[in-house]
VEXDREN-2710 file (C-alpha; in Angstrom, 1 decimal):
% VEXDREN-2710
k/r/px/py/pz
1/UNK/-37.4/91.6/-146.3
2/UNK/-40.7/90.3/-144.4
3/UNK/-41.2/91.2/-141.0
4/UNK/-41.0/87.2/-139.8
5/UNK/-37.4/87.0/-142.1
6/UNK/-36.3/90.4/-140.3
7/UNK/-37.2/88.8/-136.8
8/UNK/-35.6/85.4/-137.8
9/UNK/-32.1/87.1/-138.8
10/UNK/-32.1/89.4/-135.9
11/UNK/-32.7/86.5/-133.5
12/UNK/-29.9/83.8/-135.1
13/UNK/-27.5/86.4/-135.4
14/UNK/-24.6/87.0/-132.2
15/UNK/-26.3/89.8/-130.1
16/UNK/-25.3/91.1/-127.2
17/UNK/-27.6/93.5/-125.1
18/UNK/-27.0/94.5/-121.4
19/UNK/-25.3/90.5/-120.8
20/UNK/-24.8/87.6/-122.3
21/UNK/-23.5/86.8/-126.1
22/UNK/-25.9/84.4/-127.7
23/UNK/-25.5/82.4/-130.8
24/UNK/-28.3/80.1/-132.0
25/UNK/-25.8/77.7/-133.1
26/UNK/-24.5/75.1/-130.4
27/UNK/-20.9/74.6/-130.7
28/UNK/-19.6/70.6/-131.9
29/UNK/-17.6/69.4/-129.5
30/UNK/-14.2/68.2/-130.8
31/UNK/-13.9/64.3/-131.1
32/UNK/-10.8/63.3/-129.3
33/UNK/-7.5/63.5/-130.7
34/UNK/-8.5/65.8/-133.8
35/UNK/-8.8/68.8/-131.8
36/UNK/-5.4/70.3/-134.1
37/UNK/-7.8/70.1/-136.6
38/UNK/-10.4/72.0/-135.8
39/UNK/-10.4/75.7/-137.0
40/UNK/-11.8/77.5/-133.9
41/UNK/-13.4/81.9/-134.7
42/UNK/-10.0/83.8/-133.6
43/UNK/-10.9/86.3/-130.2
44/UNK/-10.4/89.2/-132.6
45/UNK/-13.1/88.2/-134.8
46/UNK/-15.7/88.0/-132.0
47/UNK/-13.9/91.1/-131.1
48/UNK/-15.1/92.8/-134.6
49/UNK/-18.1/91.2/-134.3
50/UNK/-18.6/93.4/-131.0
51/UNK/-17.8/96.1/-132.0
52/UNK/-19.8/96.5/-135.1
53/UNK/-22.4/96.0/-133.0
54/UNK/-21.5/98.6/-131.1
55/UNK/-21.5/100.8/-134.6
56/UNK/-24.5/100.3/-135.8
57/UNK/-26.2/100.5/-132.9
58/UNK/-24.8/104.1/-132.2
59/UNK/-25.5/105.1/-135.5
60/UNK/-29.3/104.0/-135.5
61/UNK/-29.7/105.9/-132.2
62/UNK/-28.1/109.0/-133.4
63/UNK/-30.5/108.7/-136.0
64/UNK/-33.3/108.4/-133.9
65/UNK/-32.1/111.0/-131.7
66/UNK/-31.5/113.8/-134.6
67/UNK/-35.2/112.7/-136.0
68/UNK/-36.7/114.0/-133.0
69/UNK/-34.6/116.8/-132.8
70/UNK/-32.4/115.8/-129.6
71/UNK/-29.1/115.2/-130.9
72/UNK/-27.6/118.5/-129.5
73/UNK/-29.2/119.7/-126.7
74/UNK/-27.1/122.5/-125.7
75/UNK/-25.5/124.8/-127.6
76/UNK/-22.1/124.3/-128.1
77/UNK/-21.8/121.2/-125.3
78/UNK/-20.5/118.1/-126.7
79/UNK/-22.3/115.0/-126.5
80/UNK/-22.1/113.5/-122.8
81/UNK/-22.5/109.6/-124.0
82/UNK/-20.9/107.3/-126.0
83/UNK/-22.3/103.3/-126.4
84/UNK/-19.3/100.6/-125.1
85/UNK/-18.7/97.4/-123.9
86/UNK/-19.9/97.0/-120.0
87/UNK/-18.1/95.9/-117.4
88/UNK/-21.5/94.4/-116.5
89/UNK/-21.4/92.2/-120.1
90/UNK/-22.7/93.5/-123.7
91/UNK/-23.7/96.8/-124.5
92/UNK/-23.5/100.0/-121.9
93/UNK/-23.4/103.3/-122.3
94/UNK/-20.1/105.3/-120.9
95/UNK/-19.5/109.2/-120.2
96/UNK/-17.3/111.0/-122.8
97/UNK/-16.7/114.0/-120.3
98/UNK/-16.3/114.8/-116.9
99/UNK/-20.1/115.3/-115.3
100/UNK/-21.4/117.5/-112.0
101/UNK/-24.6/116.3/-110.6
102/UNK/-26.9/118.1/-111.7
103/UNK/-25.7/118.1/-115.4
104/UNK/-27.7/116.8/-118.3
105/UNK/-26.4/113.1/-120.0
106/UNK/-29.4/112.9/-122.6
107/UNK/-33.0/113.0/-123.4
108/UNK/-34.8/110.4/-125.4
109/UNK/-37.8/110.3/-127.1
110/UNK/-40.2/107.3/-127.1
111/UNK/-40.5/105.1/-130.4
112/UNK/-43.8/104.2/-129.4
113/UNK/-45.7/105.2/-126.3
114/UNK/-49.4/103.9/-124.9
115/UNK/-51.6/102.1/-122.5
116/UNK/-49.6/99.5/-120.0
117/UNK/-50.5/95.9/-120.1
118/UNK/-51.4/95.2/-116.7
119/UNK/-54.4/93.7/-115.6
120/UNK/-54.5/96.7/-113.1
121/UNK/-54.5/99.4/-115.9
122/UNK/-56.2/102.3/-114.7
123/UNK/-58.7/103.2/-117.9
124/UNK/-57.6/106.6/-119.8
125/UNK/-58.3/108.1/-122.9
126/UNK/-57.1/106.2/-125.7
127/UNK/-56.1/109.8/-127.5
128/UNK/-54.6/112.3/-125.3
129/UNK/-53.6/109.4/-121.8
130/UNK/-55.8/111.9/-119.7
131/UNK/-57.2/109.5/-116.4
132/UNK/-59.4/109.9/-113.7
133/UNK/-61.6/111.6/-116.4
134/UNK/-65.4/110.3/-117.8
135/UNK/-65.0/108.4/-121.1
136/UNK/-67.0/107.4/-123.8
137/UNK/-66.6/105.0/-126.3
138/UNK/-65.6/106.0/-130.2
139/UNK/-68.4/106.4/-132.0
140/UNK/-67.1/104.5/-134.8
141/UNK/-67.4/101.1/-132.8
142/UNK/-63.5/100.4/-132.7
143/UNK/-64.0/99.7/-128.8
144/UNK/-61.8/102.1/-127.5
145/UNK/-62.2/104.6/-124.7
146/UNK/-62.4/108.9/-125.1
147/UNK/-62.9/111.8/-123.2
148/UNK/-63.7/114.2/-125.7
149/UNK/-64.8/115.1/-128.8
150/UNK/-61.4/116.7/-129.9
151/UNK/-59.8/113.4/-129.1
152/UNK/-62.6/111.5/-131.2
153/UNK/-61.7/113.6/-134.0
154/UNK/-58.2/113.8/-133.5
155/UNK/-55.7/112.6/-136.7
156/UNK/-52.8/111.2/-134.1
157/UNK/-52.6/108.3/-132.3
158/UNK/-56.6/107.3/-132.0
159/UNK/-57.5/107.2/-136.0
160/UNK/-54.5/104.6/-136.7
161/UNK/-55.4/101.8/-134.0
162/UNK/-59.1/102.4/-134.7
163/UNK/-58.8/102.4/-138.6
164/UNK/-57.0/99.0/-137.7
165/UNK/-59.6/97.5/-135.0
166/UNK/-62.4/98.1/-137.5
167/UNK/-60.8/96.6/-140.2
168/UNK/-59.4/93.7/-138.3
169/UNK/-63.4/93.0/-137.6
170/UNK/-64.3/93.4/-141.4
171/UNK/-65.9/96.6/-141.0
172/UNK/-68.3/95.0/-138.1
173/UNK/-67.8/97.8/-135.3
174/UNK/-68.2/97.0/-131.5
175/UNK/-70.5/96.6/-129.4
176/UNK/-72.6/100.2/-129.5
177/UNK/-71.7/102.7/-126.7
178/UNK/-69.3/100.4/-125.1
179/UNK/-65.1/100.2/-125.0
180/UNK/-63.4/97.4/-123.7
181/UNK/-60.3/97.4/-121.3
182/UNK/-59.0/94.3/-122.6
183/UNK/-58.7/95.7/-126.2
184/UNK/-57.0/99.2/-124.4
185/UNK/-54.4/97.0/-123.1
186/UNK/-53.6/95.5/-126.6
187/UNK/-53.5/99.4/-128.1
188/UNK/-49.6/100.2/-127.6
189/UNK/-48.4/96.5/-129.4
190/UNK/-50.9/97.7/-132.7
191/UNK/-49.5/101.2/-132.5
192/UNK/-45.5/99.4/-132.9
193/UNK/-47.0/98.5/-136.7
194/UNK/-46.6/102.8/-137.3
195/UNK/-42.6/101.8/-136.7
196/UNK/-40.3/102.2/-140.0
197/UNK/-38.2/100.0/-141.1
198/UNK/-35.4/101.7/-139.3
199/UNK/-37.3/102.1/-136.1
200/UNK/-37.8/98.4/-136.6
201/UNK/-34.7/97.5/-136.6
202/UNK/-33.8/99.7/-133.4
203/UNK/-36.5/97.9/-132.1
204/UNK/-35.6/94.4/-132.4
205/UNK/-31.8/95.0/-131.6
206/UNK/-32.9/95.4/-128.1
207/UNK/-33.4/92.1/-125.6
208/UNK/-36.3/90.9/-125.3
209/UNK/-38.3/88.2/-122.8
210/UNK/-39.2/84.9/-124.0
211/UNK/-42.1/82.4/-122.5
212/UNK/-46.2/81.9/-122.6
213/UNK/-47.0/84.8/-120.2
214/UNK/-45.4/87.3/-122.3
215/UNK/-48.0/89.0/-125.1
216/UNK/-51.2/88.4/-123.0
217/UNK/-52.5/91.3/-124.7
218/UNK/-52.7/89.9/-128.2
219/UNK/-54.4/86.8/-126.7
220/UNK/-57.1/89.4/-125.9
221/UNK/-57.0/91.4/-128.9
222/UNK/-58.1/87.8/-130.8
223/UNK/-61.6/88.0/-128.8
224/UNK/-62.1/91.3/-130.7
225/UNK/-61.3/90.7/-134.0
226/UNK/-62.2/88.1/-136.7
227/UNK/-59.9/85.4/-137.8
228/UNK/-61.0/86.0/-141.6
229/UNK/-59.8/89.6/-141.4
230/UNK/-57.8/90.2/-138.8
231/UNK/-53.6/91.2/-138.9
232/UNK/-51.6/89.0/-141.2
233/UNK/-48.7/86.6/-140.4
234/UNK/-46.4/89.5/-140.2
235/UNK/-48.3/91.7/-138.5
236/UNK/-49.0/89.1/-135.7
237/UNK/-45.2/88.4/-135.5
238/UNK/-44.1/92.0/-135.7
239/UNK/-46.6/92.7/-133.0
240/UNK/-45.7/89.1/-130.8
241/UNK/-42.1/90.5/-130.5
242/UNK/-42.7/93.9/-129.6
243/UNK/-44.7/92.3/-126.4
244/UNK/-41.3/90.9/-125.4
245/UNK/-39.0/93.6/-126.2
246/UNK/-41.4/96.1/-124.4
247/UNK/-41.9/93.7/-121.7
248/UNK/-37.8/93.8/-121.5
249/UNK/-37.5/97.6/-121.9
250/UNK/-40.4/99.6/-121.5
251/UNK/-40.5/102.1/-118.9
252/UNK/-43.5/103.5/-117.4
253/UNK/-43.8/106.8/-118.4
254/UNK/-45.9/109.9/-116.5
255/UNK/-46.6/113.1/-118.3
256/UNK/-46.5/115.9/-115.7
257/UNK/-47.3/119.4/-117.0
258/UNK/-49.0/120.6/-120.0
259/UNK/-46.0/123.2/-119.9
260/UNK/-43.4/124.6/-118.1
261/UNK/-43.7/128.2/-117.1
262/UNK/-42.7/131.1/-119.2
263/UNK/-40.5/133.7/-117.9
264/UNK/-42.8/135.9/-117.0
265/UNK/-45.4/132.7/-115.0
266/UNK/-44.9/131.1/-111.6
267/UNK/-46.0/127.4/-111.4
268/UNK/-49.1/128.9/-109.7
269/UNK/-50.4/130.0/-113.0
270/UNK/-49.4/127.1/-114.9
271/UNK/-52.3/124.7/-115.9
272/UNK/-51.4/121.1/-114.3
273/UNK/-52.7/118.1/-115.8
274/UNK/-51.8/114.8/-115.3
275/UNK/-51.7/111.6/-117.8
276/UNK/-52.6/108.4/-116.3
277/UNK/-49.6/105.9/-116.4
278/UNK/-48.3/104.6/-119.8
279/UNK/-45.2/102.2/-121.1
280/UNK/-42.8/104.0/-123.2
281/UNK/-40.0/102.3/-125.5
282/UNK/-36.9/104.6/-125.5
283/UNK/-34.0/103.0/-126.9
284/UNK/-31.5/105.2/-125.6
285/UNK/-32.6/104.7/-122.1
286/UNK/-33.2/100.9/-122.6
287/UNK/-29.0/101.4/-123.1
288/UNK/-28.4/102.1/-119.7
289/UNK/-27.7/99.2/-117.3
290/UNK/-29.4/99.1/-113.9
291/UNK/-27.6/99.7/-110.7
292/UNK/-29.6/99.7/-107.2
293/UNK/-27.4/103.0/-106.5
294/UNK/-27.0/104.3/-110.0
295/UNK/-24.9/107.3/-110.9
296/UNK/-28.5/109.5/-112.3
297/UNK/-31.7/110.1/-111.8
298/UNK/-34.1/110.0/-114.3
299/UNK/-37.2/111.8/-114.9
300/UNK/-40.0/112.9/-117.4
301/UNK/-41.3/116.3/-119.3
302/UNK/-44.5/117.0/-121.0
303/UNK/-43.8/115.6/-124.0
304/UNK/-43.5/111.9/-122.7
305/UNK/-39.5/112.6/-123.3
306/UNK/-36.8/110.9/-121.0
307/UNK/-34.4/113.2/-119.3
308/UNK/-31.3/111.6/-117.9
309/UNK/-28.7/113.7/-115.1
310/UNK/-25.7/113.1/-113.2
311/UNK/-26.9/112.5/-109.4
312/UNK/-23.2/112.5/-108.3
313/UNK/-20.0/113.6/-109.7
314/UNK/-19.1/110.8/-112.9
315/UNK/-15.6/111.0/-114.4
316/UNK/-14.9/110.8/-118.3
317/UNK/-15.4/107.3/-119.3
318/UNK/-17.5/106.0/-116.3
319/UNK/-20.9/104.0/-117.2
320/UNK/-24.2/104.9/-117.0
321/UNK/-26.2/102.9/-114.9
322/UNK/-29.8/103.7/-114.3
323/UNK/-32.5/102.1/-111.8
324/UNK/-35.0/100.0/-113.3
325/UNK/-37.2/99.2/-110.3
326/UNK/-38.0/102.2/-107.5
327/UNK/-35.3/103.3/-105.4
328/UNK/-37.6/103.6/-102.6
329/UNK/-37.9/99.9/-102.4
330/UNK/-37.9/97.4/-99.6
331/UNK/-36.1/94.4/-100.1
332/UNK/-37.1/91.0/-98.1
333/UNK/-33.1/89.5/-98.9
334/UNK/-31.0/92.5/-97.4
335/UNK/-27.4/92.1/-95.5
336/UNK/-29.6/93.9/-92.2
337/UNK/-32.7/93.5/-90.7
338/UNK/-32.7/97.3/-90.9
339/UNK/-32.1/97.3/-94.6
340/UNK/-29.2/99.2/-94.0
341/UNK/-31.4/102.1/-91.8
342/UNK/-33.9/103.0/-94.3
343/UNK/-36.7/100.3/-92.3
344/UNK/-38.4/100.4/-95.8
345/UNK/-40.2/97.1/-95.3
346/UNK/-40.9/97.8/-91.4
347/UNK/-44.7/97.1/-90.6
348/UNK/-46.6/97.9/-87.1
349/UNK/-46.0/96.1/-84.5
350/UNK/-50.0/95.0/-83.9
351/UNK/-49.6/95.2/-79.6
352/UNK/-51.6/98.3/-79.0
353/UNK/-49.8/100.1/-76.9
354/UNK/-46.7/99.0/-78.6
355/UNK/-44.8/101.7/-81.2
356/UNK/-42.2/99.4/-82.3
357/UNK/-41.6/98.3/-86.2
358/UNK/-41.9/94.0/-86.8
359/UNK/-38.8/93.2/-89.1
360/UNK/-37.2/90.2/-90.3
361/UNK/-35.1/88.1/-87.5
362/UNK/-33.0/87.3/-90.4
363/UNK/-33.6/89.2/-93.6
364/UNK/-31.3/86.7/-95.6
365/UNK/-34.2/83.7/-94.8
366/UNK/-36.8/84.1/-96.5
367/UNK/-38.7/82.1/-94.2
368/UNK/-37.5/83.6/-91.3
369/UNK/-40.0/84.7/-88.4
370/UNK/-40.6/88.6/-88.2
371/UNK/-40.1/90.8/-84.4
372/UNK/-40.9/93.8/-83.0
373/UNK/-38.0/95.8/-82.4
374/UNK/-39.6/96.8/-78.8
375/UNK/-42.0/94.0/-77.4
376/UNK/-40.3/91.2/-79.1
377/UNK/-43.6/90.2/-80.4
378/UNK/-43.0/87.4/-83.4
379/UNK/-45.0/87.3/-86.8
380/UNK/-44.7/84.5/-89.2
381/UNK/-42.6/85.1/-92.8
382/UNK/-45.9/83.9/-94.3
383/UNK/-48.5/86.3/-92.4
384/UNK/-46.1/89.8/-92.7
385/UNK/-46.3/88.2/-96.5
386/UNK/-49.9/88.7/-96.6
387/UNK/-50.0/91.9/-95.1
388/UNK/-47.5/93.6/-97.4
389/UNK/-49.3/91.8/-100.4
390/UNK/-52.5/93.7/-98.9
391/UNK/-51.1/96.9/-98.8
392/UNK/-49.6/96.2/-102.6
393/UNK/-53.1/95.9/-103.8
394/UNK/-55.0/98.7/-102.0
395/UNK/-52.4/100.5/-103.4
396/UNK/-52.7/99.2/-106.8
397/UNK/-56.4/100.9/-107.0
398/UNK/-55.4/104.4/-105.2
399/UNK/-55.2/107.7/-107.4
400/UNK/-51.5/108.5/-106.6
401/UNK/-52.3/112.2/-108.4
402/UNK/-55.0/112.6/-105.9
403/UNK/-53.5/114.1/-102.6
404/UNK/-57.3/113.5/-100.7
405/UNK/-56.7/110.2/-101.6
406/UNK/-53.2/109.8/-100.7
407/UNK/-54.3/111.6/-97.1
408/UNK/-56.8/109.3/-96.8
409/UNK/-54.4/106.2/-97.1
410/UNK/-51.9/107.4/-95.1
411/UNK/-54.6/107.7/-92.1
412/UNK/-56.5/104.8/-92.7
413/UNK/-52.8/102.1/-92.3
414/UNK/-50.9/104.2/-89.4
415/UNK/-51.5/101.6/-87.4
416/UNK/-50.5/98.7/-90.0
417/UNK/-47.2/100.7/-91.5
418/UNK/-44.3/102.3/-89.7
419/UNK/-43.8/105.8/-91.3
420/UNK/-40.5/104.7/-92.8
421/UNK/-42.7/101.4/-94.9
422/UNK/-41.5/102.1/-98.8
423/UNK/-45.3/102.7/-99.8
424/UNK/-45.8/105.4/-97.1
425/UNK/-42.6/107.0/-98.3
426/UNK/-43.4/107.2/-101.9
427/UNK/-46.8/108.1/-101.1
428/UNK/-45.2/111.2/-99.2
429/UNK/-43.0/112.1/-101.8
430/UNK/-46.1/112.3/-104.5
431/UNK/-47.7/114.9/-102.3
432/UNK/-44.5/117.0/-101.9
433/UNK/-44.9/117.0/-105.5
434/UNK/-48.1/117.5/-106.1
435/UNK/-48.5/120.4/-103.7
436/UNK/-48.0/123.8/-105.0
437/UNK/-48.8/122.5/-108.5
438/UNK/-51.9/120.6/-108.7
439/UNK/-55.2/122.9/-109.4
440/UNK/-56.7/123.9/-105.6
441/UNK/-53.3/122.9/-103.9
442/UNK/-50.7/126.1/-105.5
443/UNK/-48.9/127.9/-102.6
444/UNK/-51.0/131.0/-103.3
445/UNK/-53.8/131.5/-100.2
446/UNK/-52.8/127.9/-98.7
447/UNK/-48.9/128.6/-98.4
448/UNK/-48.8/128.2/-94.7
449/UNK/-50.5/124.4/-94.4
450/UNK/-49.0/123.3/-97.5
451/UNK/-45.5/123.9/-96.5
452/UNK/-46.3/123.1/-93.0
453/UNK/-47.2/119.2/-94.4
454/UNK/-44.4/119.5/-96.9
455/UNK/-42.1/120.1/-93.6
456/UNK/-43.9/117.1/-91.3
457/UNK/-43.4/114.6/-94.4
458/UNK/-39.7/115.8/-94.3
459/UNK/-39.0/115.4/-90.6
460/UNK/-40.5/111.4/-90.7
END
């Protein structure tokens, strides 16, 4: 079966992902006074339908999981997750045991993993993610960014998307000594063409977005490449479709470490790298429904895997939600001008002698006025609008692995952000992480300062 037939069945088929049933058949209305007879699909049958689903769905990710070695991940320990019907509509995923925070649910491995499509993309290396690094463009012309000579030699990841770049431009490489960031953006869609057919079909099981701002990147990749040789019809489609799923599902995705320490290291004498962010597909996580208070946490290791635990105590049978936004994230419709406490979209008040925080009068109006919790002082909806669009983009171009540049932020908008603003929070949080691990910042010789700012960023 062609790629376009595969995407065409999987589309007019019932499917049900994280909401809403959808059949690309619109039901007749009965005419009037024949409705006795029309046969109507009996409940059970959708019922079946559902649950077959459900089936294959389990058994593809099984699959996946036992291909990269993560089916059992502790000795002896039953499987913690089971795929069911959500309360929330479609698929979920439930607990098949009682869980203590702390306890692992699962770990998934990406079915494809690379550069993220924003505009905003930091550049990296196109071979091992490395950022904040000089780069150098192939020197086979594909048009795509490394940092070394291992990764211009390397077999993974680089030689597929630059066998296919070069070929896609009839042999005609680019432009000599130069990469392009648009064509970096369009790298993770060309890698989904490595997928198998099962990965495939995992692949387009999962929801996806639909409308002309979705698969921007492939609109860029057609400046690069030329129309006599570039991907086929499939190829385009295949690739078209993984912009929407991943748009859908992706996660952004962090490598950390280059390894945990043995038992005989402390982190101080771990090397500590960090990969510039990416967009990983993980279908078992894509399974988990998002809650703004979900039930786990979720983080990353070295290897780009997913690691989902229990943040509070989950009894046998209880879905799995996940977050898919920050949790550290300020709201502008909340029940309280306070957001409940947390003042995570508090600004300054801008009176100079005033240390009060400026807050919606009415968080539920979006164009209510903003006042100072002190002086009274009002703002407009539109102008604390432009301010915390401001502080979005400065923070859109700051290294968040750099902890000089972090320091530097934080001094530079004291007076524009209250202490408890979401971007000062999470800015906080990444140096309570990075200290003690990054190169020049271990507790060894700086122990004293290091914990003495870890213990400031605690008490605001």
């Amino acid at each position: 079966m062609s790629v376009c037939e595969c995407v065409s069945e999987v589309t007019e088929r019932l499917e049900f992902k994280k909401g809403v049933v959808v059949s690309s058949h619109q039901e007749e209305l009965p005419v009037p006074g024949e409705e006795e007879h029309i046969t109507r699909p009996q409940e059970t049958d959708a019922t079946n339908v559902e649950e077959e689903e459900l089936a294959r769905s389990e058994e593809l990710l099984l699959r996946h999981l036992s291909q990269k070695g993560l089916l059992e991940l502790e000795a002896g320990v039953p499987r913690a997750w089971k795929l069911a019907k959500s309360s929330y509509g479609g698929r979920g995923v439930v607990t098949t045991r009682d869980l203590d925070p702390g306890d692992l649910i699962l770990v998934d491995a990406p079915l494809v993993l690379g550069p993220r499509a924003s505009a905003h993309t930091p550049p990296l290396c196109v071979r091992c993610h490395q950022g904040a690094v000089p780069l150098s463009a192939c020197v086979r012309g594909c048009g795509l960014p490394v940092c070394s000579e291992g990764c211009q030699e390397g077999p993974d990841r680089h030689e597929f998307e630059c066998r296919l770049l070069l070929s896609w431009r009839g042999g005609v490489p680019h432009e000599v000594g130069s990469w392009s960031p648009e064509l970096l953006r369009a790298v993770t869609p060309i890698r989904c063409l490595q997928l198998t057919p099962e990965e495939r079909e995992i692949f387009l099981s999962l929801q996806s977005h639909a409308g002309p701002q979705h698969a921007a990147e492939l609109r860029f990749l057609k400046k690069y490449i030329s129309d006599r040789h570039g991907p086929n019809a499939e190829d385009q489609a295949f690739m078209k479709q993984a912009c929407c799923v991943m748009d859908a599902n992706a996660f952004e995705s962090r490598a950390e470490l280059d390894k945990f320490p043995g038992p005989d290291e402390d982190w101080v004498h771990v090397k500590v790298t960090c990969t510039a962010s990416l967009r990983g597909l993980y279908p078992l996580g894509g399974m988990l429904n998002h809650a703004c208070t979900p039930n786990t946490r979720r983080g990353y290791d070295c290897q780009h895997r997913m690691i989902i635990r229990a943040a509070v105590p989950i009894v046998k049978g209880t879905e799995i939600t996940n977050s898919y936004t920050a949790l550290l994230l300020g709201h502008p419709s909340q029940e309280t001008s306070t957001e409940k406490g947390s003042l995570l979209s508090a600004l300054r008040c801008c009176t100079s002698d005033c240390t009060g925080c400026i807050l919606p009068e009415n968080p539920l109006d979006s164009e209510s006025p903003w006042g100072c919790s002190t002086c009274q002082r009002s703002m407009t909806s539109q102008r604390a609008g432009v301010v915390q669009s401001a502080l979005g983009k400065v923070l859109g171009r700051l290294d968040t692995t750099d902890p000089v540049s972090i320091n530097r932020f934080l001094r530079g908008h004291k007076r524009v952000v209250a202490t408890t603003n979401q971007i000062i929070v999470e800015l906080k949080c990444n140096l309570v992480c990075i200290y003690g691990h990054a190169a020049g910042y271990q507790y060894s010789g700086k122990a004293h300062l290091i914990l003495l700012t870890c213990l400031t960023i605690r008490d605001d």
